[in-house]
N, C-alpha and C positions, 0 to 999 in steps of 0.2 A: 149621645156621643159614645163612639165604640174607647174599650181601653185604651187603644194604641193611637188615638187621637192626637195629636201634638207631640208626638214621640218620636216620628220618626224624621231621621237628618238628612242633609244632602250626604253625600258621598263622592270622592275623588279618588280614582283609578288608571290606571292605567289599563286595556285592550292587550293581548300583544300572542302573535302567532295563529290566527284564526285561520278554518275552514270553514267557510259558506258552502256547505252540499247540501243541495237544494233540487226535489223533485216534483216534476208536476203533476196532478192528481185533480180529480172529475171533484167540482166544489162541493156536488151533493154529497161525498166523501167526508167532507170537514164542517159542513154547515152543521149539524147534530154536536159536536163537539164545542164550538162556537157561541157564549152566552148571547139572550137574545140582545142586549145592548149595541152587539157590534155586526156589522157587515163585512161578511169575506169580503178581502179584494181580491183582483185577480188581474191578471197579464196574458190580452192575445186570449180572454175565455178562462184561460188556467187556472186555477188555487195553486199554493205552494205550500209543501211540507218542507221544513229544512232542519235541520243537525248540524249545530256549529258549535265545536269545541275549541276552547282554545284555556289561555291563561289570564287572569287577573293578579296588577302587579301591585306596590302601592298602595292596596287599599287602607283608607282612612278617609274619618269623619274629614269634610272639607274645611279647609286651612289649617290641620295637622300636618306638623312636617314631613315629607314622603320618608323619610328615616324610618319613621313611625309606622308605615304600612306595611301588611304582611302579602302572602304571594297566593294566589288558591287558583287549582285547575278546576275549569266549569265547562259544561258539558248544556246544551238546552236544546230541546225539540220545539218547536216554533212554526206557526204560518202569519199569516200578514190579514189587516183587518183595515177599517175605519167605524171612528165614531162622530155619524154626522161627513162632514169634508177633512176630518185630520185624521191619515193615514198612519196606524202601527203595528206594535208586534203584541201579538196574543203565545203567551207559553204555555205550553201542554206541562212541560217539567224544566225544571234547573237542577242538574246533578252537577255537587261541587263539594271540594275535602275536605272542608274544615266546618267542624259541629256545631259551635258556635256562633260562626258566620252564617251556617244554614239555619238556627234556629233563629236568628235576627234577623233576616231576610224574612222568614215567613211571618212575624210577627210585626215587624214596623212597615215592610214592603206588600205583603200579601201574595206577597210573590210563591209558589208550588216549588219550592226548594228541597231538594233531598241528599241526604248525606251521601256520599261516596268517596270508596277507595282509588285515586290516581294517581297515575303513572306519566310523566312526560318526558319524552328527550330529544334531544336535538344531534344530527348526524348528518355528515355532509355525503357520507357514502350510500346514495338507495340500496344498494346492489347487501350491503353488510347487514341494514334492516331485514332486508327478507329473509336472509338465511336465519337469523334469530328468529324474527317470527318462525320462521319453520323448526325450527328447533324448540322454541315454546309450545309449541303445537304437539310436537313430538313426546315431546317428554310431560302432555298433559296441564303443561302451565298456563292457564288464558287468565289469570286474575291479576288484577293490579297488586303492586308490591304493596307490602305493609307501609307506615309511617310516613314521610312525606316525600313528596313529589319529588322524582330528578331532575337534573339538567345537564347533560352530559353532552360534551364533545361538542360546543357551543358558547361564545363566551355571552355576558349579558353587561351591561353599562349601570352602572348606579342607579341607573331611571328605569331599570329593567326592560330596557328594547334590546331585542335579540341585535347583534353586532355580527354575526356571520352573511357568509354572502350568499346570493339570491338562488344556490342549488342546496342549501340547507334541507331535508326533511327532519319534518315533526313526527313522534312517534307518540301516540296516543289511549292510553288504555282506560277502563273505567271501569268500576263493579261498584253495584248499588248495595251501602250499606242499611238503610234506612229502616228503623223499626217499622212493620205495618205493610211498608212500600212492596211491590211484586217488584222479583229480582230484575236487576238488568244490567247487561254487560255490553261494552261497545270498545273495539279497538281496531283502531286506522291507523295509518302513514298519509302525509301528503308532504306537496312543497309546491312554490312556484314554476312555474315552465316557460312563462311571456317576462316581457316589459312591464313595468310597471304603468297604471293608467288611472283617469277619475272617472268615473260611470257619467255619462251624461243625461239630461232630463231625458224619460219618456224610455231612458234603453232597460233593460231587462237587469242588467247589473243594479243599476241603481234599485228602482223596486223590491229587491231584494236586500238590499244592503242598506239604504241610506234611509232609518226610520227612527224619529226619535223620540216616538212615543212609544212605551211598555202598558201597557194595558193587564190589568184582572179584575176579579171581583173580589170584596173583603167577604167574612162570614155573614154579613147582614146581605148576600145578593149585590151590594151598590157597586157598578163600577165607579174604577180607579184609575187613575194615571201615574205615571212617572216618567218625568224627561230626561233623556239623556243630552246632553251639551258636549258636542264634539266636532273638530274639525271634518270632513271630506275623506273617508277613507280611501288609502292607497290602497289599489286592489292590481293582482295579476290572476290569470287563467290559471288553473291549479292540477295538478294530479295526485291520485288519490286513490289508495287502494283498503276499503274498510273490509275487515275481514270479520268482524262480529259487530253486529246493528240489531240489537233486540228493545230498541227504543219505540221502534212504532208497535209491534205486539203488547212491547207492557203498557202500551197506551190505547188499544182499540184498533188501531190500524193494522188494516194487510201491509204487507211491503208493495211499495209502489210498482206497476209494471216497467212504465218507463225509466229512459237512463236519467241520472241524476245531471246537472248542470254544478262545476264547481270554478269557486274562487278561492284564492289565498288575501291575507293582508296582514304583512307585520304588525298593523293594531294603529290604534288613538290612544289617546287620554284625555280623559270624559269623567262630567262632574252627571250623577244622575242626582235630581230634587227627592226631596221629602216625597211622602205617597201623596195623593189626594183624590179627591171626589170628584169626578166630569159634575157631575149635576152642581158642584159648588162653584165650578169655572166662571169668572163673569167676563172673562175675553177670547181668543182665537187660542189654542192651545200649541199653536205653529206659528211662523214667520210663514210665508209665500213661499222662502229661498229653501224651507226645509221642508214641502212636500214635492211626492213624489213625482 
């Protein structure tokens, strides 16, 4: 029995502000990366690499009262897997700001969590974003600010869902603080541009989005699972402009040739389970309604 055996808890969260940018890449690409446990999936032939930043609101152990939970921007590189017929997410890394939270994730989750410095804010003007970006750029600044995360010019509700309206962009910075860890810095803008919609079975959106197993390995090789318990993401078409991505170099990857494919989604709120063992599973690790 590893230490962290009966340790680790559910968790209740809040999602809230996500980019799904999402590129497709030749599977022989990702299979070497891949423990042998799991099988790529793929879409129409594809693998997918994806980069989805966003914020967690609320978090707290489950049935803590959300008063209780603190706020952390996360950052994770990600492609898509099955083990056996239950489709999930395999993570390259989890970059997120707070020390604490990243060393509890790696320890009860098994989760590749790394500390970083974030930046977030919210702006309903694109046009005011870029000139700042360029002005950062200018004057040499590309690293997330010290201390903790902003939220500016945006209001947020008690439950921490963004309350502005559907031209809002998110501005997103990140630098890798992590002892050991090779540097890495990534800063985008996005926001909405469509209607809101639910991805439907078998479409590309879904595939991407709607997975609710987290998969890795602990220190002994075993994979692992984690469920996440969440409603139907609202999703709209997204724009998106990343102007530092050095997530797939500090992970092995070239940058993908092809364009990237993006969504927005103001977020869920999702209870993810305790870790565990696939090999200790003695039922279906999915319902039917939550694959892909």
């Amino acid at each position: 029995m590893s230490l962290t055996s009966g340790f680790s808890v559910p968790i209740a969260m809040g999602w809230r502000d996500l980019l799904f940018a999402n590129w497709p890449v030749d599977p022989a690409v990702l299979d070497p990366h891949v423990p042998d446990d799991l099988d790529l999936d793929t879409y129409e032939g594809d693998a997918w690499l994806s980069v989805v930043p966003f914020v967690n609101v609320n978090v707290r152990p489950r049935g803590a009262p959300s008063a209780l939970g603190i706020r952390l921007p996360e950052l994770n590189l990600r492609t898509y897997v099955r083990a056996g017929d239950d489709p999930g997410i395999y993570f390259f890394t989890l970059d997120a700001q707070g020390v604490l939270s990243v060393l509890g994730a790696r320890v009860t989750h098994h989760l590749p969590y790394h500390y970083a410095r974030m930046d977030v804010s919210r702006s309903r003007n694109w046009e005011r974003w870029r000139r700042e970006r360029q002005n950062r750029a200018e004057r040499g600044v590309d690293e997330a600010g010290p201390g903790e995360s902003s939220a500016a010019s945006g209001a947020r509700s008690s439950s921490g869902a963004a309350t502005g309206g559907p031209s809002d962009e998110v501005y997103f910075a990140s630098t890798r603080r992590h002892p050991g860890s090779r540097p890495c810095r990534f800063a985008a803008s996005y926001r909405p541009t469509g209607e809101r919609f639910r991805a439907e079975r078998g479409s590309l959106a879904r595939f991407l989005t709607e997975r609710h197993l987290l998969y890795t390995q602990d220190q002994r090789g075993r994979l692992r699972y984690t469920r996440a318990r969440h409603p139907p993401w609202p999703l709209c078409d997204a724009a998106a402009e990343i102007d530092r991505n050095e997530l797939f170099e500090a992970h092995g990857f070239d940058y993908p040739e092809r364009d990237p494919v993006h969504y927005y989604s103001p977020g869920v709120d999702t209870v993810t389970s305790a870790s565990r063992a696939v090999e200790d599973a003695t039922a279906p690790l999915l319902r039917a309604d939550q694959r892909v």
